[in-house]
N, C-alpha and C positions, 0 to 999 in steps of 0.2 A: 409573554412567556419569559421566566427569568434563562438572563442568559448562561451558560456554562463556561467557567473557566476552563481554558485550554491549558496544557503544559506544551506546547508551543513554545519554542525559545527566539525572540525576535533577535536582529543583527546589531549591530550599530552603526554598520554602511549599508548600501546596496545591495539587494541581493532577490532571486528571483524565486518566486515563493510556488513550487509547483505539488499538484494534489487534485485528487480526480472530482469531477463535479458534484458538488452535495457534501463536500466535507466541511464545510463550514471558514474557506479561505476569506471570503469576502465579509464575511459577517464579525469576524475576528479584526479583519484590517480597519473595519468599516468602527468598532467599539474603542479601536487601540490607536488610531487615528483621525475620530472627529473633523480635524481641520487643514487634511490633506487636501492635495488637490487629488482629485478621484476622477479618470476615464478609465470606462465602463468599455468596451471595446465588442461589447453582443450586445450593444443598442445599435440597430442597423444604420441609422444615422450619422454616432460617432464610427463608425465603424467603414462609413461612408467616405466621409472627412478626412480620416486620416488615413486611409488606402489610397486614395487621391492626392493630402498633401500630409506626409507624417513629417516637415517641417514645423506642420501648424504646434508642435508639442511646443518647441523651442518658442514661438510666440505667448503660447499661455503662460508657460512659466514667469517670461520675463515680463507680461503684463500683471502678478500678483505676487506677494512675499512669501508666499508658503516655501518653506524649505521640503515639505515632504510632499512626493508625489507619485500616487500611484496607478498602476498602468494596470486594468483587470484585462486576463484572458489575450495576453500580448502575442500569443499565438496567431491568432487571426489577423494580425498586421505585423508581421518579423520587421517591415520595414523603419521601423521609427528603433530598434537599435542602433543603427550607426549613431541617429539622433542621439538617444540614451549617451551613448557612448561619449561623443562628442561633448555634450552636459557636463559628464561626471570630472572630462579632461579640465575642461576648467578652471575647474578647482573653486569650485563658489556654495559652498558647503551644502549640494540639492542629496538629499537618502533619497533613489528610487525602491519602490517594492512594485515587481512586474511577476504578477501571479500568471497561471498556467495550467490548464488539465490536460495537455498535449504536447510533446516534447516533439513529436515528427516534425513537425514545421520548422521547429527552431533548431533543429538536429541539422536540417538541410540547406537553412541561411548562416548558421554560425554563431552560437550559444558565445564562442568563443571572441568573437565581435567587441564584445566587453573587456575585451585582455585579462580578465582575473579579477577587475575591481567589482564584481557583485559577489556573493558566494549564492550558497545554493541552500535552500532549504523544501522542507518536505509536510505538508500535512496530512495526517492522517484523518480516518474514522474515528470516532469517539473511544476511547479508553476506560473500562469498568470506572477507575479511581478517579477519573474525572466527572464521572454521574454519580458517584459515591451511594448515597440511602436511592439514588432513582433509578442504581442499573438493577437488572430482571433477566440473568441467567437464559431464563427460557424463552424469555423473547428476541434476547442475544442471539440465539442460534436460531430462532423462527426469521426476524428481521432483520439479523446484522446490526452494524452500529454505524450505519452514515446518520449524520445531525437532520440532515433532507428525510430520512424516513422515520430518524427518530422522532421529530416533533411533528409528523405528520399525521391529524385523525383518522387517515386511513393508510397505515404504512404498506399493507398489500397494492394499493394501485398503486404507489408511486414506486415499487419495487418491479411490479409490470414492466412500468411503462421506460424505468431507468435503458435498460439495454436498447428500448425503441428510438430512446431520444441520441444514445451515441452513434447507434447506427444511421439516425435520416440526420444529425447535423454534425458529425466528425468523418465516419467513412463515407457515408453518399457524398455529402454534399462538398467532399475534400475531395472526392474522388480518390480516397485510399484503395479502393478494392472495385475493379470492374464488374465484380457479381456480386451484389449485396445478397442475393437468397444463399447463394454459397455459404457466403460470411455468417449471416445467420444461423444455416446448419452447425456450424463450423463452432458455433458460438456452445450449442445446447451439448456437441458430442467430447467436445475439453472438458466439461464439467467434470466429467466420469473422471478425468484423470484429477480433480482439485487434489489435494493433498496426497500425491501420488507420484514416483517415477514416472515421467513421460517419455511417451512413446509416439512420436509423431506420426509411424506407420501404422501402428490401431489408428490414431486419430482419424490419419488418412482412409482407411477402407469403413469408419463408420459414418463418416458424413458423406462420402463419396467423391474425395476432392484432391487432386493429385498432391502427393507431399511435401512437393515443395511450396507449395500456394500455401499449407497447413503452417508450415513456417512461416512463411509470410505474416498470414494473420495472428499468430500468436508473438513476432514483432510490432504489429499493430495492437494488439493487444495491449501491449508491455509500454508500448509510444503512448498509447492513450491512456496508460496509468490503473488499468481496470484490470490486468492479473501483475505478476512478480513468479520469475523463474531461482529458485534455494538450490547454489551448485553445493558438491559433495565438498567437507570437510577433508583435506590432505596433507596436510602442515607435518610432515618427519612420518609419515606413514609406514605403519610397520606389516601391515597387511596388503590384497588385493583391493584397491577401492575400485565401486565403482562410477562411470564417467557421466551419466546421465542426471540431468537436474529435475526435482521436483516441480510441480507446477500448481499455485494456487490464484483462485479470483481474491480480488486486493478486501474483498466483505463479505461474510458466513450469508448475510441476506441476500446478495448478489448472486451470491452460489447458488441459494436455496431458489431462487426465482428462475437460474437457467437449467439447474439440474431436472429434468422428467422425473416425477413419478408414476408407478404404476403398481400391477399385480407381479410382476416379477421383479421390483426394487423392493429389496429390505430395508424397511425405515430404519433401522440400525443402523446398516453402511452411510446411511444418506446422514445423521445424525453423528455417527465419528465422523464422518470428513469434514461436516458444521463444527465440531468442537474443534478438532486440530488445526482447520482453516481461521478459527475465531483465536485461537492462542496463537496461531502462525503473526496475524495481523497487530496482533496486542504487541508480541516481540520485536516486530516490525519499527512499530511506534514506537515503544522503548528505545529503540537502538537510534532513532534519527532526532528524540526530545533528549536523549541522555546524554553528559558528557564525558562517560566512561570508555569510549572509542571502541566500542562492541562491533562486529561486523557478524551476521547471520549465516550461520550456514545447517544441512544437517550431514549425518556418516551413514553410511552403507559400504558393507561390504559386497565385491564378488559370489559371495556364499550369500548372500540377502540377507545378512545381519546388520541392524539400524538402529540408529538412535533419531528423536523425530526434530531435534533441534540442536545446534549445537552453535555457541556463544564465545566470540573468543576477539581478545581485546588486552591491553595494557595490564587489564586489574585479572587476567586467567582465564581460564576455560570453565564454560558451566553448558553442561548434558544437560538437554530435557525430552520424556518419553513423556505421550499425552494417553490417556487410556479415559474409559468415557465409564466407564464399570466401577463399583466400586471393592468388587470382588476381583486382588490381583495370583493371579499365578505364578508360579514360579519362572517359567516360558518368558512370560509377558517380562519379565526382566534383564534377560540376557543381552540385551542391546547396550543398556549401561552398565553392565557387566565386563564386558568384551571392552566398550569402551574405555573405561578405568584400567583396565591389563595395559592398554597401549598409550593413556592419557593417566598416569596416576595421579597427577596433580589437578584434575577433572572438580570438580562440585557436580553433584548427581542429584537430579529434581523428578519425580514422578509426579504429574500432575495429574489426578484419580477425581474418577466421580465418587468419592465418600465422603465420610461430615469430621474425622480425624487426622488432625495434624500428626503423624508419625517418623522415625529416623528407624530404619533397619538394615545393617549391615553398610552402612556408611550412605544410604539412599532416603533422600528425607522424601517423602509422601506429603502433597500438599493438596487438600480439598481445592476444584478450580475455581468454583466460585471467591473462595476467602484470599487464593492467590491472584485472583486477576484484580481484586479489589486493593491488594496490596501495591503491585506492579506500576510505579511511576518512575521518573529520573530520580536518581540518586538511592534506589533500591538496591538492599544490602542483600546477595547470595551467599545468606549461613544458614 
């Protein structure tokens, strides 16, 4: 299978490549460094080896000349940082890349170990404009966009089976959470909230699991890379904002596989929260491949008036409402409205389910398909 160019920005030192399982981190490092040295750290063996002696790093290196060398899944052994660490002191010109889908472990030994000399980076899900003629709109919101389900001839099973595999080898088997069936529930009744104000206290009375545990898991969540909490926009606020953050899974397929359906779910709700959630993930990845210093947020007021994205950075502020219709109302626009009163120097995006590029009343309307296909680094908001 040919492989797909990432917009991926590598470093040119050290730096820890974190990104949730199935996004394609290894297969990336694996094409873009042939002749690294590579441990694999989920072959139970190596994994064996260096939990017992994570000196052994420092012996491999110095028995081979590879300068580059990378550590997969460095989670599972935090202890071969100091190692790391010690290496880079040196000064004998080694680039590590220490990939990661788990930040808890290394939150709790000390990311910080490193003193500053790695930086940080982030992989995401696939990106429309990186599949170009291959991405499919409709299967974007059926199956998300991890690379693990994209090239998969049956992306339904391994969409199953994703939340199964974090649960028996991240939280069982870490022992993050003393009640995996909890967790589990816990897991299906946040979905409701995907692209939503969250409210811990719904959460808590619909899975039936006291609220602070609800917290919990939705820091576990967040450790393990599989959702991202969007705080309100309040930079000179001229209104009531309010304090609560939105809550999405980190892929519209992921969503789609925890969300229930049924006789009382309207496939519309289920299908806006896939679309906002899939443009939530695509802005996401813009803002961590771009080097425009965008930071994500969205606005709400007190009074529940909302804009569903909001972008703000060195190069200005740019508003985006996602609407899934391609029939808009007047209503449907008072969020960028309201916004531009208080933001005049705003950029205003409507991204609509219709087939026409339009500008009205200073608001450009952009078809999502032909905008998500557009959406890379170094993309121009005119």
């Amino acid at each position: 299978m040919e492989l797909v160019r990432r917009f991926f920005p590598d470093a040119l030192q050290s730096y820890f490549l974190f990104g949730p399982r199935g996004t394609g981190k290894s297969t990336w490092l694996k094409d873009r460094y042939p002749d690294a040295l590579y441990i694999d750290l989920l072959l139970p063996d190596v994994f064996r080896e260096f939990s017992a002696r994570p000196e052994r790093l420092s012996h491999l290196i110095e028995g081979q000349s590879r300068t580059t060398v990378i550590v997969d899944e460095v989670q599972k052994v935090p202890q071969v940082l100091p190692v790391v660490h010690q290496l880079i002191q040196k000064g004998k010109g080694l680039k590590f890349i220490l990939t990661g889908s788990s930040a808890r472990k290394l939150k709790r030994t000390g990311v910080d170990l490193l003193g500053g000399r790695a930086v940080l980076r982030t992989m995401h899900p696939f990106m429309a404009s990186e599949l170009g003629d291959g991405f499919d709109l409709k299967r974007a919101l059926a199956e998300g966009m991890l690379p693990i389900v994209w090239r998969s001839p049956d992306p339904a099973d391994v969409l199953r089976t994703y939340a199964a595999l974090y649960l028996k080898e991240e939280v069982q088997m870490e022992g993050l959470t003393r009640n995996v069936g909890n967790f589990a529930r816990f897991l299906e009744s946040v979905s409701f909230s995907h692209g939503s104000v969250l409210n811990t206290s719904e959460v808590s009375r619909e899975c039936q699991v006291p609220r602070k545990a609800v917290e919990g898991y939705i820091e576990i969540l967040e450790d393990l890379l599989l959702a991202f909490r969007l705080t309100v926009f309040s930079k000179r606020a001229k209104r009531h904002i309010a304090q609560h953050p939105k809550f999405y899974y980190f892929d519209a397929g992921v969503f789609r596989s925890l969300r229930p359906g049924g006789p009382l779910d309207l496939p519309e709700e289920i299908a806006g929260a896939a679309l906002e959630g899939l443009v939530a993930q695509h802005l996401r990845a813009f803002c961590a491949y771009d080097n425009g210093g965008y930071q994500m947020y969205f606005w709400r007021t007190k009074s529940g008036v909302e804009v569903d994205f909001v972008l703000y950075g060195p190069q200005g502020i740019i508003a985006i409402e996602v609407k899934r219709t391609a029939l808009i109302r007047n209503s449907d626009l008072a969020g960028l409205k309201a916004f531009k009163e208080d933001y005049p120097q705003a950029r205003l995006f409507l991204v609509y389910g219709g087939k026409e590029p339009l500008k009205i009343g200073g608001i450009r309307y952009v078809p999502v398909e032909d905008w998500l296909l557009k959406l890379k680094p170094g993309f121009e908001w005119k």
